[in-house]
C-alpha positions in Angstrom: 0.0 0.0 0.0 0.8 3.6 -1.0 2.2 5.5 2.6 -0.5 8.2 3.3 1.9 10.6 4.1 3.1 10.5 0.5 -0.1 12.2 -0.4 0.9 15.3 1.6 4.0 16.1 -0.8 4.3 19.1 -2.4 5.3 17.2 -5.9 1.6 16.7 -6.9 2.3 16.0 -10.8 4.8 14.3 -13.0 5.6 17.5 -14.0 6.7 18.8 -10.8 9.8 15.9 -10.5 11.2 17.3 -14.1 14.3 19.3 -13.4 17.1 20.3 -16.6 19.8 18.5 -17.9 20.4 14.9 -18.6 21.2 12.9 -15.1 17.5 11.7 -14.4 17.0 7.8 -14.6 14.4 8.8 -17.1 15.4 11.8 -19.3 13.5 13.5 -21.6 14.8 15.3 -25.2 12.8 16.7 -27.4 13.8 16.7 -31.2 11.5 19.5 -32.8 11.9 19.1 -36.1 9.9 17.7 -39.2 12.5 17.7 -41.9 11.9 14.1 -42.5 8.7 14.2 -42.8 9.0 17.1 -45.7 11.1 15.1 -47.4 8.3 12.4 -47.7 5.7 15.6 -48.5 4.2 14.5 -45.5 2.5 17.4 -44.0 4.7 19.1 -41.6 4.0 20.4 -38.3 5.8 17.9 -35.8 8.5 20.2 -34.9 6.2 22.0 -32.6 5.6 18.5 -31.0 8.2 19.1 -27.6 6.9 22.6 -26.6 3.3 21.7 -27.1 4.2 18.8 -25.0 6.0 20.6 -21.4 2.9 22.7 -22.1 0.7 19.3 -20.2 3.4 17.8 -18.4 2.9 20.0 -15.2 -0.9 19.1 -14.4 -1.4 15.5 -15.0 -0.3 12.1 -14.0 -0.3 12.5 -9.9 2.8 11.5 -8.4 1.3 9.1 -6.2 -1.5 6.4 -7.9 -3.8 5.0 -5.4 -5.7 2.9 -8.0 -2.7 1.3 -9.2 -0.6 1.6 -5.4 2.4 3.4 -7.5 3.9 6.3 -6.6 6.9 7.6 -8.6 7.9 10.7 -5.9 10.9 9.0 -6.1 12.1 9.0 -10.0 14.6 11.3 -11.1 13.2 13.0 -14.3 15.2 15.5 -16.3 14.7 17.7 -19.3 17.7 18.4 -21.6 15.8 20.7 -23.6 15.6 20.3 -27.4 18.4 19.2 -29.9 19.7 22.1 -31.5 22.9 22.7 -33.9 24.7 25.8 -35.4 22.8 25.2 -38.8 19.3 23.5 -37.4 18.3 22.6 -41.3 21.1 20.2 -41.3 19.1 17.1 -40.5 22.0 14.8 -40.7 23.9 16.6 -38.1 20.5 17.1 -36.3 20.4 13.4 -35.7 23.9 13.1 -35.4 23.7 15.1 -31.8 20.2 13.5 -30.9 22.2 9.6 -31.4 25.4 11.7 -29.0 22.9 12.2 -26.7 20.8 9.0 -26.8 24.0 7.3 -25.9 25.5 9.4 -23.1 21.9 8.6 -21.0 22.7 4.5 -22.3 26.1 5.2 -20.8 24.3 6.3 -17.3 22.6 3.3 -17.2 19.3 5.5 -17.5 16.6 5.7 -20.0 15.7 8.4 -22.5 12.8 9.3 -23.9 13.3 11.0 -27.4 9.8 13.1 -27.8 9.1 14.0 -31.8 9.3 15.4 -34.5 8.6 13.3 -37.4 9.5 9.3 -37.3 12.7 9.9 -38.7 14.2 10.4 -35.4 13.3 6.6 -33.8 16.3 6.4 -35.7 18.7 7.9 -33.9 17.2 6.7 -30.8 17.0 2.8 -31.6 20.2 2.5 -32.9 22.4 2.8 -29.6 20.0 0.5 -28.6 21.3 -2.2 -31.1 24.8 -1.1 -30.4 24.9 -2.6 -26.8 26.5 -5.5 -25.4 23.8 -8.2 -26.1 21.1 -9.3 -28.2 19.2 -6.2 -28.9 15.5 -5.9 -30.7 13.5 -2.5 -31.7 9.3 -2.4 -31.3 8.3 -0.3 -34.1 4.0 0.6 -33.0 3.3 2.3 -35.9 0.4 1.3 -38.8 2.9 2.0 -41.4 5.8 -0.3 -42.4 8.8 2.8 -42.7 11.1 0.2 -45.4 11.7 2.8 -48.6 14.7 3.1 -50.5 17.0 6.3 -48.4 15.9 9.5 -49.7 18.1 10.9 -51.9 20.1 8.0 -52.2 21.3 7.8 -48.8 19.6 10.2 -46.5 17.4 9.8 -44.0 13.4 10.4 -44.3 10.1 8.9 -42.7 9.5 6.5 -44.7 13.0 4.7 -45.1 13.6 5.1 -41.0 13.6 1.3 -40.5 15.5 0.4 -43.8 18.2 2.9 -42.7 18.2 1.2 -38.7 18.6 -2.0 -40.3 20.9 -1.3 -43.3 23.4 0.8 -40.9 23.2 -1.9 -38.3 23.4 -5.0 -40.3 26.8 -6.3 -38.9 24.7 -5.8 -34.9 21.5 -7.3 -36.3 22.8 -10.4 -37.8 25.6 -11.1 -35.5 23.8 -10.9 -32.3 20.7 -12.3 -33.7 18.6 -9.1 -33.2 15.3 -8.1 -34.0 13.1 -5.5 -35.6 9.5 -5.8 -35.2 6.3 -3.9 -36.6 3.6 -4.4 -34.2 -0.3 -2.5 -35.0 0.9 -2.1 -38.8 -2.8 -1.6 -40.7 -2.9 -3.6 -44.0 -4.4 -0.6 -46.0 -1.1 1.3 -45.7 1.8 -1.3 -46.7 2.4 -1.8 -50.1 3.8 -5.0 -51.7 7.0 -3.5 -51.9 6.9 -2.7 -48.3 5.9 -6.5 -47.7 8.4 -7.9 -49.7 11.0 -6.0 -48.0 9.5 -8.1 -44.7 9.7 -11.3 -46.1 13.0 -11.5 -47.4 14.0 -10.1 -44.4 12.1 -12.8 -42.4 15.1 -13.7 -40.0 15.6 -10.4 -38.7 12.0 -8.8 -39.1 8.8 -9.5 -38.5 5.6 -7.9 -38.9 2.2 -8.3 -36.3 -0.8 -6.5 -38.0 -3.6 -5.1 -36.4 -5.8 -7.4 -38.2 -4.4 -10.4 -36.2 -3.7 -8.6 -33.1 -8.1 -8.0 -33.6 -8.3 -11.9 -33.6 -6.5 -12.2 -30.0 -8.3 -13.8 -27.6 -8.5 -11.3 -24.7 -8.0 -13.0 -21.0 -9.4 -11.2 -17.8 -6.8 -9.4 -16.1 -6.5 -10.1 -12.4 -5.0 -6.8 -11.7 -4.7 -3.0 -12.4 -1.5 -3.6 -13.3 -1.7 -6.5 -15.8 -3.5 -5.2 -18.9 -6.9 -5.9 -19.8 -7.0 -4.4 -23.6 -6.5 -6.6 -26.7 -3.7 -5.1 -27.8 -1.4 -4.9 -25.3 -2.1 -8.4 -24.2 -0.9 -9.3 -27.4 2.3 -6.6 -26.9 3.3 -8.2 -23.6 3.2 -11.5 -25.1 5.8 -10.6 -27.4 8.0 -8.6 -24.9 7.5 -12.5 -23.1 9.0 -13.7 -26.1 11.9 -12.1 -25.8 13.3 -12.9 -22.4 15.9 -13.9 -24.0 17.0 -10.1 -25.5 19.1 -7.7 -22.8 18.1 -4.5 -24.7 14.9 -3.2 -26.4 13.9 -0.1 -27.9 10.5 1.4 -27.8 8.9 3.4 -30.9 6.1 4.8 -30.5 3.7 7.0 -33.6 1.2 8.4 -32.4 -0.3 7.8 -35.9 -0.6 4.2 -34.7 -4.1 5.0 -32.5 -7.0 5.9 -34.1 -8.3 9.3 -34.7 -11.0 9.2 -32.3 -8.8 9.8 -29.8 -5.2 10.5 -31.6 -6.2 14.0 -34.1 -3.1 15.7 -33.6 -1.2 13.6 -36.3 -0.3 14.1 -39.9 -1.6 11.1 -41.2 -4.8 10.1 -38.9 -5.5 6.7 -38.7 -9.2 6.4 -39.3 -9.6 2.8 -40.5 -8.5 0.7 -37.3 -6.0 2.1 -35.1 -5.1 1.4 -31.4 -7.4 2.9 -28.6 -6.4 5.5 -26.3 -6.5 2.4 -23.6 -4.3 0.2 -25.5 -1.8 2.8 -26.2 -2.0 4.0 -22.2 -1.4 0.2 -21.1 1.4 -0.5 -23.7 3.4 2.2 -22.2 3.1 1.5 -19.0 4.1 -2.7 -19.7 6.7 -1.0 -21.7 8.1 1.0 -18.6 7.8 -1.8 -16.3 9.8 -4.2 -18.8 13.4 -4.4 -17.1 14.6 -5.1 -21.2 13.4 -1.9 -22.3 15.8 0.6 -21.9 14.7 3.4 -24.2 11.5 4.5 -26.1 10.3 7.4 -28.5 7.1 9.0 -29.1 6.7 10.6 -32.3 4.1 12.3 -35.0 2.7 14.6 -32.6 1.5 17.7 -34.9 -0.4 20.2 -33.1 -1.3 22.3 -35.7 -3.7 19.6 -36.4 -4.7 19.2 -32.5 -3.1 19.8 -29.5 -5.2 19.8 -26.8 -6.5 16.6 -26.2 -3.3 14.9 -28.3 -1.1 16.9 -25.9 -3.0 14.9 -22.6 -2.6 11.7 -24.5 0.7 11.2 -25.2 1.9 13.3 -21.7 -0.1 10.4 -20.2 1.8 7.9 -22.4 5.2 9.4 -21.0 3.1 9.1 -17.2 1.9 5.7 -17.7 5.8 4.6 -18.8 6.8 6.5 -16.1 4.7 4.3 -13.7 5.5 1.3 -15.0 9.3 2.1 -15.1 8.6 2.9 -11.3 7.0 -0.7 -10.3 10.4 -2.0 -12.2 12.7 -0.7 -10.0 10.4 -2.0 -7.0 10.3 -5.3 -8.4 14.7 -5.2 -8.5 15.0 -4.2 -5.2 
C-alpha cells in the first residue's frame, strides 16, 4: 500500500519531478523538427511536437496512484531541452547530436525518452540501442511499415527510417541475432513492396498486423496492473518472447491510434487504429519491462490538435513513467 503521508507532498504531478539536464534515470529530449517528414511531402507540423508537449506535463499524471498503489515521488526525471545545432536545417547533423545524446543517457545506465518530430528520429534513438552489449530488438508501434529506398540516395526520411536502422546496423542485427518488429501495422497502408522487404527479411524482421492482433483472444486481467485491452495483451506477449533479448527499444507513432482519440497527427489513422487504452497500457508494460531501456514517441502535430493529443501522449510518457517505477520496486 501507498504510505498516506506521500499524499501530503508538495510534488503533486509528473511534471513537478522534471528538473534540466540529462542525469535523471528517465530523461526526456525533445527533437522539434519535421524535416523528414518534408522530405516524404508529409504534411509538416511535428517540430512543434516538444513545446506543445511541457505545455501538459505540469498538471497531469499524480505522483502518487492510489488505483494502481504506484507512486513515482521518487524517480529522477530531467529535461535536456531540445536538440539544436549551429545550422538547425542540417538534418544529418541534427540526428547526429540527438544519437550523442541517446547514448551518453545509455552510458548512465538510465533511459531516454526522445519526444518527436517526425518518425525519422526513432532512428537515432534505436540505434544505440542495437549497439549494446547483447542481443538487442527494436518495437516499431506504428500502422505503417517505414522500409523505402533512403531519400536521396542515402539520407534519412520517414519513410525509409527502419531500412536505414537495419541497413546501418546490419553487422549488430545479424551477429547478435537481433530483432526489428512492426507491431499494429494496418494492411491498407503497406504496399507490396513494403511487404516484400518483410519477407525476405524474415530472419531479422517480423511484422504483427492489427488485423491479427483483432483476432487475439483477450483473457481477464486479475490486476490493475496487468493489462486488460486486446492489444497490449498481445504486446506483452511478445516482450515474453523475448526474455531472452538484454536490450529493447520502444517506438512509438502516435499515428498508430485511431483518430477518435489520436487527431493531432499528420496522417490520422481512421480505418482501425489502437485505442487510447491500448496505447495508455502499452506504455506502462513498456516502462515496467526491465529489457526496455529506451522508447520514442513521435508524430505529434499540433497544428492539427493539441489539446486533447497533448494529454494523450503526456499520459503515455506518465503511464511509462509508472510502470518504469514498479520495475525498480520489483529489482529491489
Amino acid at each position: 500500500m501507498i504510505d498516506k503521508e506521500q499524499s501530503l507532498s508538495s510534488k503533486n504531478f509528473i511534471g513537478d519531478l522534471i528538473e534540466e539536464g540529462l542525469h535523471g534515470q528517465i530523461s526526456l529530449i525533445g527533437f522539434p523538427y519535421s524535416i523528414g517528414a518534408g522530405r516524404d511531402n508529409i504534411y509538416k507540423g511535428q517540430e512543434n511536437g516538444p513545446d506543445c508537449l511541457r505545455r501538459f506535463l505540469s498538471k497531469l499524471g499524480p505522483v502518487v496512484n492510489p488505483e494502481y498503489e504506484i507512486s513515482i515521488e521518487n524517480i529522477t526525471i530531467s529535461d535536456y531541452g531540445n536538440i539544436q545545432v549551429n545550422n538547425n536545417s542540417n538534418h544529418e547533423e541534427l540526428i547526429q547530436k540527438l544519437q550523442t545524446k541517446v547514448k551518453s543517457v545509455l552510458n548512465k545506465k538510465n533511459i531516454p525518452i526522445v519526444i518527436g518530430g517526425s518518425k525519422d528520429c526513432g532512428y537515432a534513438a534505436a540505434s544505440p540501442i542495437l549497439q549494446l552489449e547483447g542481443k538487442s530488438a527494436v518495437i516499431n508501434i506504428s500502422g505503417h511499415v517505414d522500409v523505402n529506398l533512403p531519400y536521396d540516395g542515402d539520407k534519412l526520411s520517414v519513410t525509409c527510417t527502419v531500412r536505414k536502422i537495419i541497413d546501418d546496423n546490419i553487422t549488430h542485427i545479424q551477429n547478435k541475432a537481433s530483432k526489428i518488429f512492426f507491431f499494429a501495422t494496418q494492411n491498407q497502408l503497406v504496399t507490396n513492396q513494403q511487404f516484400q522487404y518483410v519477407e525476405s527479411m524474415k530472419d531479422y524482421v517480423q511484422m504483427f498486423p492489427l488485423n491479427t492482433i483483432r483476432r487475439h483472444q483477450t483473457q481477464a486481467s486479475k490486476s490493475m496492473q496487468e493489462p486488460y485491452t486486446q492489444a497490449c495483451q498481445k504486446f506483452l506477449e511478445l516482450l515474453n518472447s523475448l526474455n531472452d533479448f538484454q536490450n529493447i527499444h520502444i517506438s512509438f507513432s502516435l499515428e498508430s491510434i485511431h483518430s477518435s482519440y489520436c487527431l493531432g497527427v499528420s496522417r490520422m489513422s481512421t480505418v482501425g487504429g489502437l485505442t487510447g487504452e491500448e496505447a495508455i497500457e502499452i506504455a506502462f508494460q513498456a516502462g515496467l519491462c526491465k529489457q526496455v531501456k529506451g522508447i520514442d514517441f513521435t508524430d505529434f502535430n499540433p497544428s492539427n490538435e493539441d489539446f486533447r493529443t497533448g494529454q494523450l501522449l503526456g499520459n503515455l510518457i506518465y503511464y511509462f513513467t509508472m510502470g518504469y517505477a514498479l520495475r525498480l520496486k520489483h529489482q529491489i
